[in-house]
Structures are given as structure tokens and as C-alpha cells.
C-alpha positions as semicolon CSV with decimal commas, in nm:
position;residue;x (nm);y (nm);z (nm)
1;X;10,542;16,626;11,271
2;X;10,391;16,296;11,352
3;X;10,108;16,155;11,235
4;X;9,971;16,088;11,603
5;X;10,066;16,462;11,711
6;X;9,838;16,624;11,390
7;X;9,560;16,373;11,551
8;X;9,632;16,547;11,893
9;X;9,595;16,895;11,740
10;X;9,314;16,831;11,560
11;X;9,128;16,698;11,854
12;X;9,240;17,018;12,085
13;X;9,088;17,247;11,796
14;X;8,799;17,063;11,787
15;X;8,721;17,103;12,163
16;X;8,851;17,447;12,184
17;X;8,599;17,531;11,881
18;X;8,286;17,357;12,072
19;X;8,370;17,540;12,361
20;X;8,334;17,857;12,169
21;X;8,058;17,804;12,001
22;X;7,889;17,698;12,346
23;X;7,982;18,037;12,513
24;X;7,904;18,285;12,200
25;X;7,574;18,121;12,205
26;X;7,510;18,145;12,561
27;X;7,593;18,501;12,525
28;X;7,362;18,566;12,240
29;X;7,146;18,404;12,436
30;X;7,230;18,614;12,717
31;X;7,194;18,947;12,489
32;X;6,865;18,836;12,369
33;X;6,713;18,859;12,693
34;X;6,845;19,155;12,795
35;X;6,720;19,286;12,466
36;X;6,386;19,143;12,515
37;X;6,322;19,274;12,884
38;X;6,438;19,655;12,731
39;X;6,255;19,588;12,455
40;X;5,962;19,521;12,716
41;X;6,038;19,794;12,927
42;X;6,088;20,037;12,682
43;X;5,722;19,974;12,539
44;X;5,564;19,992;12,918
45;X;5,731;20,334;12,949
46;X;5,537;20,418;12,616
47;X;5,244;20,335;12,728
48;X;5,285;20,442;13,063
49;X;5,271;20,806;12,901
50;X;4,995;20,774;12,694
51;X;4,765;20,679;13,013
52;X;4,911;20,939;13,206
53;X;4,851;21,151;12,901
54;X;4,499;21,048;12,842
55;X;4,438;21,167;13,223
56;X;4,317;20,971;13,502
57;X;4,022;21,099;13,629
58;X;3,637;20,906;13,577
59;X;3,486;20,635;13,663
60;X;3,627;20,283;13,671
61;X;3,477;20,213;13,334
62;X;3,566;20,519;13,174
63;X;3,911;20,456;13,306
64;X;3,910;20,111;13,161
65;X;3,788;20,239;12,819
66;X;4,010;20,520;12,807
67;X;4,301;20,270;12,905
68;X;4,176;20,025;12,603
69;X;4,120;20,330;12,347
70;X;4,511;20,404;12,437
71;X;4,665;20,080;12,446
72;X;4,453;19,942;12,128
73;X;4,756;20,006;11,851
74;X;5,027;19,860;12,083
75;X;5,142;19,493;12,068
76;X;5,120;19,243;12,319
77;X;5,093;19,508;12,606
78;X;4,823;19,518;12,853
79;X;4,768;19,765;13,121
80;X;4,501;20,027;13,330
81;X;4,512;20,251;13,623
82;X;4,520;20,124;13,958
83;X;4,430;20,342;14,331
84;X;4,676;20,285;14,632
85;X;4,443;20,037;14,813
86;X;4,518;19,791;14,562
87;X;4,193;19,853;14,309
88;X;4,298;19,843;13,985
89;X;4,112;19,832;13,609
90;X;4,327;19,632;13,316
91;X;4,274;19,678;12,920
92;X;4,499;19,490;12,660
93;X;4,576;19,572;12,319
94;X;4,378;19,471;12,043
95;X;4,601;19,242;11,934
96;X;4,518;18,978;12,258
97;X;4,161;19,023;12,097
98;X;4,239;18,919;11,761
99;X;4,468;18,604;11,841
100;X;4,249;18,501;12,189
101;X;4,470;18,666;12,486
102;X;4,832;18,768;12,535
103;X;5,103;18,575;12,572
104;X;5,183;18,473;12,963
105;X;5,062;18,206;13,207
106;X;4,843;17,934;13,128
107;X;4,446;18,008;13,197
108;X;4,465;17,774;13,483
109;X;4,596;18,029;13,732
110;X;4,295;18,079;13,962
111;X;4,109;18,426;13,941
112;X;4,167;18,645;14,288
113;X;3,794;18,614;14,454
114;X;3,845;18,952;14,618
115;X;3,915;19,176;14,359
116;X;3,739;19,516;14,381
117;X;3,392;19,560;14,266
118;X;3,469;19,745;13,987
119;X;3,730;19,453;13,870
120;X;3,629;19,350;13,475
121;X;3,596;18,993;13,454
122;X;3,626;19,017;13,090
123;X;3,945;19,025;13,024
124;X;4,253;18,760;13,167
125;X;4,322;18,838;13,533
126;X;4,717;18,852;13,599
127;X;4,897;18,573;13,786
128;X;4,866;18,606;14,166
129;X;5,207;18,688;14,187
130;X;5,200;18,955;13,960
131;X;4,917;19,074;14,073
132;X;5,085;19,109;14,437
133;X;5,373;19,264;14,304
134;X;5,110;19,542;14,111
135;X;4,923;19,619;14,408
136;X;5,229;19,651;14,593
137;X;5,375;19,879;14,334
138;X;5,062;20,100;14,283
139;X;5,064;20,149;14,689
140;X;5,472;20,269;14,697
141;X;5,488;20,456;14,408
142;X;5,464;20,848;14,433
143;X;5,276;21,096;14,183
144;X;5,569;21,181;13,943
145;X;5,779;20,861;14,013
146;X;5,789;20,562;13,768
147;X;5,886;20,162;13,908
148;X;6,016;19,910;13,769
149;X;5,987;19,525;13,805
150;X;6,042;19,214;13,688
151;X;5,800;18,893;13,824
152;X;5,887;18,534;13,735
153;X;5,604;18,306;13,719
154;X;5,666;17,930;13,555
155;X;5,917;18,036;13,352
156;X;5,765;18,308;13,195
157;X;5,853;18,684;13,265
158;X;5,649;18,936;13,375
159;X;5,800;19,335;13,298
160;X;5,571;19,550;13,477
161;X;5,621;19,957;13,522
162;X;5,407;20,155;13,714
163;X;5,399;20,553;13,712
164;X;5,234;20,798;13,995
165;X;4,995;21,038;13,788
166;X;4,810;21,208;14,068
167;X;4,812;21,144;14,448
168;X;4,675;20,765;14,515
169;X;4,630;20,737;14,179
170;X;4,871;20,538;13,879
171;X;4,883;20,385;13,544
172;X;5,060;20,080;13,513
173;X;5,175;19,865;13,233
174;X;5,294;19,515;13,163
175;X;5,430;19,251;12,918
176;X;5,508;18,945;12,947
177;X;5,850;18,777;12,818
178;X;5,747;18,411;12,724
179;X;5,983;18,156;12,830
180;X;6,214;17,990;12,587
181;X;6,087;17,637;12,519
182;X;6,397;17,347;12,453
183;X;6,649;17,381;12,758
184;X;6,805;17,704;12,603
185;X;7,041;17,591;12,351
186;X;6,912;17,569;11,958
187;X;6,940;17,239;11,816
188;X;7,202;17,386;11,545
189;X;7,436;17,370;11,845
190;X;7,353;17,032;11,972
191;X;7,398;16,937;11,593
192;X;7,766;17,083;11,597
193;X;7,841;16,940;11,929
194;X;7,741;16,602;11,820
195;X;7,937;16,663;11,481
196;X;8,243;16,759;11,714
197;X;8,214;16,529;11,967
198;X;8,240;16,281;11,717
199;X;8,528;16,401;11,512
200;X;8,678;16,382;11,863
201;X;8,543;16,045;11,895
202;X;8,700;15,939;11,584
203;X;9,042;16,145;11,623
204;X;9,114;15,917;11,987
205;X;9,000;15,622;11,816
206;X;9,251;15,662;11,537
207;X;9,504;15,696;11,826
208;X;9,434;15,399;12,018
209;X;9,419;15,207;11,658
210;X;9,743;15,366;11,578
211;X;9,932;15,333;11,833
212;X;9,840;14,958;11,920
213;X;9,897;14,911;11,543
214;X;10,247;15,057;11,535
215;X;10,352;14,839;11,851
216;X;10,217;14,529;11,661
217;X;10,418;14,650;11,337
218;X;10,716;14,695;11,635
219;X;10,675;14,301;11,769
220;X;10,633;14,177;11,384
221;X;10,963;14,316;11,348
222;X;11,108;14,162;11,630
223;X;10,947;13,828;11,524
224;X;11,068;13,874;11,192
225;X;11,475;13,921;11,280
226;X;11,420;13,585;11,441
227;X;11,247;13,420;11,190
228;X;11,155;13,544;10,840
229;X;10,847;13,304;10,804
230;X;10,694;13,366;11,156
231;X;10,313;13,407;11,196
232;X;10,259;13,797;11,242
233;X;9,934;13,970;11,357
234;X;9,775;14,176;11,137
235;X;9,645;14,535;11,269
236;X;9,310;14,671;11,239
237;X;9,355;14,976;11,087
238;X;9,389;14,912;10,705
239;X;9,673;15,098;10,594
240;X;9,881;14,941;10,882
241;X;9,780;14,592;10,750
242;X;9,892;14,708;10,429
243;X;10,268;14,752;10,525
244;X;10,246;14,429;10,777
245;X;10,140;14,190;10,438
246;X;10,421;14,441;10,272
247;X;10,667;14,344;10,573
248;X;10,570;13,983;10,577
249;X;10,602;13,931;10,234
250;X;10,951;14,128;10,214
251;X;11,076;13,883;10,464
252;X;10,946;13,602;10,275
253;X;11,128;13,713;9,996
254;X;11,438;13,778;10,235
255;X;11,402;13,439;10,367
256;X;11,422;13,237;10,011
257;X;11,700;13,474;9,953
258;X;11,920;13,369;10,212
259;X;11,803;12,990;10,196
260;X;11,902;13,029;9,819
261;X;12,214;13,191;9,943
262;X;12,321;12,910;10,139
263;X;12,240;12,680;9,892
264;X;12,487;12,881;9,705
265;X;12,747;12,881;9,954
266;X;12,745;12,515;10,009
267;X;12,771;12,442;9,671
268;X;13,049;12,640;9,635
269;X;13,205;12,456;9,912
270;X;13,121;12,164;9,806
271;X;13,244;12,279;9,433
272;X;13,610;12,393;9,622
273;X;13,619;12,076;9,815
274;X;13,542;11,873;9,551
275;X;13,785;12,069;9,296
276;X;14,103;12,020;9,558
277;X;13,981;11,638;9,659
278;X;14,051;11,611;9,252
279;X;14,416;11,720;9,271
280;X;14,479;11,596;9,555
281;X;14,340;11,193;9,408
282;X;14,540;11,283;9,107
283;X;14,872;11,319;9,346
284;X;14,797;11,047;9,532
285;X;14,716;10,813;9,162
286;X;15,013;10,974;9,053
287;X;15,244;10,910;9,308
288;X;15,100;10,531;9,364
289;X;15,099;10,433;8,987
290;X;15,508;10,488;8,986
291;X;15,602;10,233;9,219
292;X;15,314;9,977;9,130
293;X;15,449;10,025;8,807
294;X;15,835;9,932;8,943
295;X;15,647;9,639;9,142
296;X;15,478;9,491;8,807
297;X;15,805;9,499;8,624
298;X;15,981;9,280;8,927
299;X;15,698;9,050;8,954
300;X;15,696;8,983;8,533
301;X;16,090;8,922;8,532
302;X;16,067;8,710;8,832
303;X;15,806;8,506;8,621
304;X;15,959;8,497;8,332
305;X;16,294;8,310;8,482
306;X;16,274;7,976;8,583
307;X;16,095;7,964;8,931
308;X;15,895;7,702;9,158
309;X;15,531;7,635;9,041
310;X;15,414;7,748;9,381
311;X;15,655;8,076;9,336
312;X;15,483;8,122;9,014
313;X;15,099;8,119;9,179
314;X;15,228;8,378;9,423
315;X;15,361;8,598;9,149
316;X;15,056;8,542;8,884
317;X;14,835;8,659;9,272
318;X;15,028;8,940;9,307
319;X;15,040;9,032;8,944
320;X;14,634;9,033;8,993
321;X;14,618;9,212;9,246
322;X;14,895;9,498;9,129
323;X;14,654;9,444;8,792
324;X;14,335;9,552;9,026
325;X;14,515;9,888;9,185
326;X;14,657;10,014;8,898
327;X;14,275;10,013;8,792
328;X;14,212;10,142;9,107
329;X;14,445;10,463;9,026
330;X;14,322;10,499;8,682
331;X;13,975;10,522;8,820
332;X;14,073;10,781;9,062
333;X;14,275;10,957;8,811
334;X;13,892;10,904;8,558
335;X;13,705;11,055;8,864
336;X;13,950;11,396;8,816
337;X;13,978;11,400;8,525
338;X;13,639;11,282;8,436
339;X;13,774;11,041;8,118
340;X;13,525;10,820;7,923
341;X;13,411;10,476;8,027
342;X;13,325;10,138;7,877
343;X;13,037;9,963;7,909
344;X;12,917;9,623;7,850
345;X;12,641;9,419;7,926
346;X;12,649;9,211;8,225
347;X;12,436;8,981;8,439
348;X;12,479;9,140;8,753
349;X;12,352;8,831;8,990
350;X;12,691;8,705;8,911
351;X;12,870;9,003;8,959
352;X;12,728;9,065;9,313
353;X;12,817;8,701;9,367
354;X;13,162;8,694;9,303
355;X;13,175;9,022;9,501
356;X;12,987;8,875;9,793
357;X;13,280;8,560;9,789
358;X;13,582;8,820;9,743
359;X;13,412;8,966;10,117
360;X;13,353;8,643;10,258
361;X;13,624;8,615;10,466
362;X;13,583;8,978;10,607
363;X;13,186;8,874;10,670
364;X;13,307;8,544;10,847
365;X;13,527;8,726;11,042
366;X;13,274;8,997;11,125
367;X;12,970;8,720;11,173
368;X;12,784;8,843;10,932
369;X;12,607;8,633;10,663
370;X;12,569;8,768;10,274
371;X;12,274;8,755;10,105
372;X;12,192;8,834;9,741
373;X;11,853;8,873;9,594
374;X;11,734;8,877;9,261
375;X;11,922;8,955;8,911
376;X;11,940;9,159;8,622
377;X;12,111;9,203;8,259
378;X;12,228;9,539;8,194
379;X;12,463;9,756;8,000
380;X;12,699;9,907;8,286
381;X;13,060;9,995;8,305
382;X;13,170;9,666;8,538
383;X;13,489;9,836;8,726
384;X;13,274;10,112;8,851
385;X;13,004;9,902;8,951
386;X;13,236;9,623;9,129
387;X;13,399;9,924;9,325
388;X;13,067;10,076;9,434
389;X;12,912;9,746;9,523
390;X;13,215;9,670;9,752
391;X;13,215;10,006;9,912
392;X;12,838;9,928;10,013
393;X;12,884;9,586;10,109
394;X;13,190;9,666;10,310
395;X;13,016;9,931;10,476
396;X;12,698;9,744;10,546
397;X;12,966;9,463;10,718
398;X;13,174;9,707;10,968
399;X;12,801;9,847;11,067
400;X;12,575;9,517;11,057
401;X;12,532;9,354;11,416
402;X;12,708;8,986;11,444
403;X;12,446;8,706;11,332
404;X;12,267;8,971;11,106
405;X;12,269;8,956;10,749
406;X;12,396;9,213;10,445
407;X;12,127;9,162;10,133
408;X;12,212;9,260;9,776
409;X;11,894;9,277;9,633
410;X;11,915;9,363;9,277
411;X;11,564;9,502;9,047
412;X;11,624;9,620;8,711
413;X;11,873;9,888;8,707
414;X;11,902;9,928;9,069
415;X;12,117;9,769;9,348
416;X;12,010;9,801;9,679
417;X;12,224;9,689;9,996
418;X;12,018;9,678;10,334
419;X;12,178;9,605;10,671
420;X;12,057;9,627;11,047
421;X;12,341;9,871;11,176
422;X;12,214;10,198;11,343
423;X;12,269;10,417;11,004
424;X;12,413;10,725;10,929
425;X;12,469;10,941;11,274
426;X;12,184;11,187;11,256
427;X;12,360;11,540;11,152
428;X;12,632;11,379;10,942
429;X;12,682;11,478;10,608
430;X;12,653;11,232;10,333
431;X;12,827;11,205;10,043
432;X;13,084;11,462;10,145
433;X;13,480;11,380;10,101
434;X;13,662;11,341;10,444
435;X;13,358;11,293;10,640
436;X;13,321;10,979;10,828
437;X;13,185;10,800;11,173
438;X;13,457;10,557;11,141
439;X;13,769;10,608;11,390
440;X;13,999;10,480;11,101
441;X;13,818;10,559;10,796
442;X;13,900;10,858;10,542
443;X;13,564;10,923;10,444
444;X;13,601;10,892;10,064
445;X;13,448;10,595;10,000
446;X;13,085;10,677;9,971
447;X;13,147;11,034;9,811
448;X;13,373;10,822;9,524
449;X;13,093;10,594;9,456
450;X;12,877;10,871;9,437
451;X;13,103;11,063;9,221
452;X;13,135;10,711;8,987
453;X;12,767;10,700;8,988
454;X;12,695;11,030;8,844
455;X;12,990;11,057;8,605
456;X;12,817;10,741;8,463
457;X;12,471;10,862;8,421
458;X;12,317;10,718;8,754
459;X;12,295;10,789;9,117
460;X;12,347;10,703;9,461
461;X;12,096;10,765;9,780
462;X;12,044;10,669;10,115
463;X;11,705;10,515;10,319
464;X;11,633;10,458;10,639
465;X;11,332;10,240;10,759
466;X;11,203;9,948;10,935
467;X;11,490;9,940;11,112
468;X;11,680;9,888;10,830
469;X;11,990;10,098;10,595
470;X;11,978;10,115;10,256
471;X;12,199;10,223;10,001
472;X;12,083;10,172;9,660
473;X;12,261;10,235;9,386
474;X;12,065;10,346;9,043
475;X;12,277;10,262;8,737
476;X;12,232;10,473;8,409
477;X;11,934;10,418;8,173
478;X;12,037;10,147;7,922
């Protein structure tokens, strides 16, 4: 069963038990008055029969005594003998005596200026509409025969009962019901309505609050599948805001996850890529180093016979040059392998320079002048750093505008190349094997001097500002 239903029932019990209690004390109420006017008539009968008893014959005062001698040990009754032409003489119990007058209308009710001579102005004349309905009464009723009636006046009841004793003469005798002061209902059930009223109060308010909490909890999910770290809105009711910061912090925690996860997964990539980029460097060194190794064996015999001076130049060129790849392959073959290096302290102004002239010619051809900045001494291992400073420079060249410049600016143990090219496409990855711009590049060179940085202790990185591209390489600590 739902929460929200068990709300629903409680509220319906609630009403159903004000309801009840509102009838049952209505009918209580309802009994009580019926009690109270037999109650009333029942004593009006009694005394009815003790004047009737006590005779009803003598003057108007001795009737009037004899009436008060007979109705002195009842409570709250008054009453007297009355003749059919609407004369009548009233006693009342001793008890209106003792505590100043019976219960009934207030005193200002005026007094009848024609009652009969023989009317005592002593004691409380009735209401004038009780008194019509007694002189009515005493004129119908019959020696023998007892009436009955009930006269409302201001709220209070009158029960008045009038018996025939002889012809044209009766006793009659009255009480009167008070009024019940407050509107009817005690203030006990005003107290439980108000206590149930508010329970139902509280039982729809919970409803509204849960149900506009559980379709916030409903969007913050929806929110959430599309974005872990998206702004939810907290509900009102407490223990719902307890499970939305529960909700909002599990997705947090889902969110790092899967960022972590990614992380994960591209490293892996990058570890697979990087792990079959290593055999396939070592084919390629492999399968290079064989014939360079063929070529340097021709090129030494044809040196060592007799040949033209100019045929030796050539040959000691191209013995350079075969001397420069075959580094080349052992330095792919150190970046698989990851061998040791050698280092040795260098000034590397002059190393940039005699980079900067082996480029010239592709700068002139490019128009693009070649700047270099600043110098340094420092312990490095000078292959790797003349391969990573022509990748960069290189680079800078094919991307530099013509009449712009490519600056080397060296500072300590870093080398920074700057050009005014566009940069790096925005999404490209950098760093990563086989990824290039270039429509004739392979897209190693950066991720080899990369890898040749790190495998000596420093690092490569990339800026872009002011226009400007930088690449500058960090050598290792010395």
C-alpha cells in the first residue's frame, strides 16, 4: 500500500469519525430535551394532584396559600388554580424564594394591567404568552381532563399542564425548561473538530507536499540521465530532500566514475596504440637498417679504391648522411625498446644554430625567416634533442605564413619554438601516433618527440596565445 493511499485513509477516518461524533452528540442532545420536557411534565402531573388533592374550594387567598403550602417541597415548579374566565392565583415553590425567583424569562416582560382583582402581585407574573396559552387552557379544559402544552418564549421553554377539578374550576402547573446557552454544541466537540479538522489539514498537506515532491524527485531523475552534475531542486518535505542530496550525490559519484572510466579507456588505447606503434617502428628500423647497412658497405669500398676528389666528397656526403639514418633507426629502435642514452653537456645556442642552417634552404624556399633567441649550457642527450628541435622547427615552417618568422628562443632548460600559423585544428588530438592535419604527413613526428622527451626525463607541451604557437620543449633536470 502506498504511502499517499494510508494518507487517503487516514483522512476518510478522520471525517467519517467527526461526523459521528457530530450526530451522537446532536442526539444526546436531542435525548436530553426530551428528557428534560418529561422530566418537566412528569413533575406538573405531580403537582397537578396534590392541588386537586388539597381541594379547590375558598377564597382566592386561601386558594393561593393552599396552592403554596402544596407546592413548597417541590423544585423549580410554580403553579395555582385558575376559573374559566381567565382568573387565576399562582404560588411557587420555596425554592424560587430562597435563590430570588424561578428560572424563565427575564423580569423585563411587562406585567398584564388587567389581571383579576384578586391577582397577587407578589410573586413573578408569567410571560404574556404563557399567560395566553393558561387562560386559554383553564377555559377548554373539562372537570376530569388534564392538558398539556408546551410555550416557547426567547428561547426558553415553558411546560405547562392544566387539570379540570370541578366545573369552571382547575389547577394548573408549570416549569420552565431554560434555554441552552452556546449554540448547542459543547466546546469538547468544537475541540475535537478543530483537532480533526486539522489532522485533515495536515493529512492533504502531506499529499500536495508529496506528491509535488515525488514529481521533482521524477524530473531530477530525468535531469540526472542527461547529466550527472546538473543543478536539481530540492523538495520541501525533509525526508524527500534527504534522498534528492542522496540522488545527487550518487550521481556525482557516478559521474567521476565514468570520467575516471574514460580516462581509463583512453589510456588503454593509448597504451595498445602505443604498444603496436613500438613493433611496428621496430619493423620498420629493422627492415631499413639492412639495406642502409648494404648501402654503407658500397659507399666505403667505393672510397677506399682510387676515385675522383669530387667522387670522394659525394661519397664522404652520403656516408654522412647514411651515418645520420642509421641513428635515426637506432633511435626508433631506443624509443621501443626504451635503451639507455648518453648525455653530455652542450651549449645549445649553437646547436639550434646549426639546426636553424641545416633548414635554411627549406625556410628560403617556404619564405620564412629563422630566428634564435637566447642560449644555454646543459647536460642533454644531443641526438634526441637535434631530432626534436627539427621536428618543431619543421613544423613551425610548413605552418608559418610567408614573410613571418620561426623563433627558437632558448631559457635554461627549456626550448621554445613560436610561429604565426593558425595552430593545432581545434578537436585534434595531440601527441597521438598517426594523427595529423597534414595531407602528406604520418603523424609521428610530434608523438616521437614526445616519446624522446619523456624517456629522457623531460617533456613536451603545446601553447596557444597572442596569436602565436608554441611548442616548448622542457629538457630533464641537470
Amino acid at each position: 500500500m502506498s504511502l499517499r493511499l494510508r494518507l487517503l485513509i487516514v483522512a476518510s477516518l478522520a471525517i467519517v469519525a467527526l461526523a459521528t461524533a457530530i450526530l451522537t452528540v446532536l442526539q444526546l442532545a436531542r435525548d436530553r430535551d426530551s428528557l428534560t420536557f418529561g422530566q418537566a411534565r412528569d413533575s406538573d402531573h405531580v403537582a397537578l394532584a396534590a392541588l386537586a388533592a388539597a381541594g379547590a374550594t375558598g377564597s382566592p387567598d386561601e386558594l393561593r396559600v393552599r396552592a403554596e403550602s402544596v407546592l413548597a417541597p417541590m423544585l423549580d415548579t410554580r403553579g395555582g388554580y385558575c376559573w374559566s374566565d381567565g382568573a387565576f392565583v399562582q404560588a411557587e415553590a420555596s425554592m424560587f424564594h430562597d435563590h430570588g425567583g424561578p428560572p424563565g424569562p427575564p423580569d423585563d416582560h411587562p406585567f398584564d394591567d388587567h389581571s383579576p382583582p384578586d391577582f397577587d402581585h407578589h410573586h413573578v407574573p408569567p410571560p404574556p404568552q404563557v399567560r395566553s396559552a393558561l387562560e386559554a387552557a383553564c377555559r377548554d379544559v373539562v372537570a376530569g381532563a388534564t392538558l398539556d402544552r408546551e410555550i416557547g418564549d426567547r428561547g426558553d421553554t415553558a411546560v405547562l399542564a392544566v387539570r379540570g377539578i370541578v366545573p369552571g374550576v382547575a389547577a394548573f402547573a408549570m416549569r420552565i425548561v431554560p434555554r441552552r446557552h452556546g449554540g448547542g454544541l459543547p466546546p469538547a466537540l468544537g475541540i475535537i473538530a478543530l483537532a480533526t479538522l486539522l489532522v485533515i489539514g495536515l493529512n492533504v498537506h502531506a499529499l500536495v507536499q508529496l506528491r509535488r515532491g515525488a514529481a521533482q524527485l521524477a524530473d531530477a531523475l530525468v535531469k540526472l540521465e542527461a547529466d550527472p552534475r546538473a543543478v536539481i531542486e530540492r523538495p520541501a518535505t525533509p525526508e524527500l530532500a534527504e534522498i534528492a542530496d542522496g540522488v545527487r550525490a550518487l550521481a556525482g559519484r557516478l559521474a567521476d566514475a565514468r570520467a575516471h572510466e574514460r580516462e581509463l579507456e583512453h589510456e588503454r588505447a593509448h597504451a595498445r596504440r602505443m604498444s603496436s606503434l613500438g613493433h611496428l617502428v621496430a619493423g620498420i628500423a629493422h627492415e631499413v637498417r639492412n639495406p642502409l647497412t648494404g648501402i654503407k658497405l658500397l659507399l666505403d669500398g667505393i672510397k677506399r679504391r682510387e676515385a675522383e676528389a669530387k667522387t670522394k666528397g659525394d661519397v664522404d656526403t652520403a656516408l654522412r648522411e647514411v651515418a645520420r639514418l642509421d641513428k635515426l633507426v637506432a633511435a626508433c629502435l631506443g624509443v621501443a625498446r626504451d635503451t639507455g642514452v648518453e648525455r653530455s653537456e652542450l651549449e645549445l645556442g649553437n646547436l639550434a644554430d646549426e639546426r636553424l642552417v641545416s633548414l635554411g634552404a627549406y625556410a628560403a624556399q617556404k619564405r620564412v625567416e629563422l630566428v634564435r633567441r637566447g642560449t644555454s649550457t646543459w647536460l642533454v642527450d644531443r641526438d634526441a634533442v637535434v631530432r626534436i628541435i627539427d621536428n618543431l622547427v619543421r613544423n613551425a615552417i610548413e605552418a608559418s605564413p610567408e614573410g613571418s618568422a620561426v623563433e627558437v628562443a632558448i631559457d635554461g632548460a627549456t626550448i621554445d619554438v613560436s610561429d604565426r600559423g593558425p595552430g593545432v585544428p581545434d578537436g585534434q588530438v595531440l601527441f597521438e601516433p598517426f594523427v595529423t592535419s597534414k595531407p602528406d604527413g604520418t603523424g609521428l613526428g610530434l608523438w616521437m618527440s614526445l616519446a624522446l622527451a619523456e624517456a629522457r626525463g623531460g617533456t613536451l607541451r603545446y601553447r596557444r596565445g597572442d596569436g602565436m604557437t608554441h611548442f616548448t620543449l622542457e629538457l630533464e633536470p641537470a
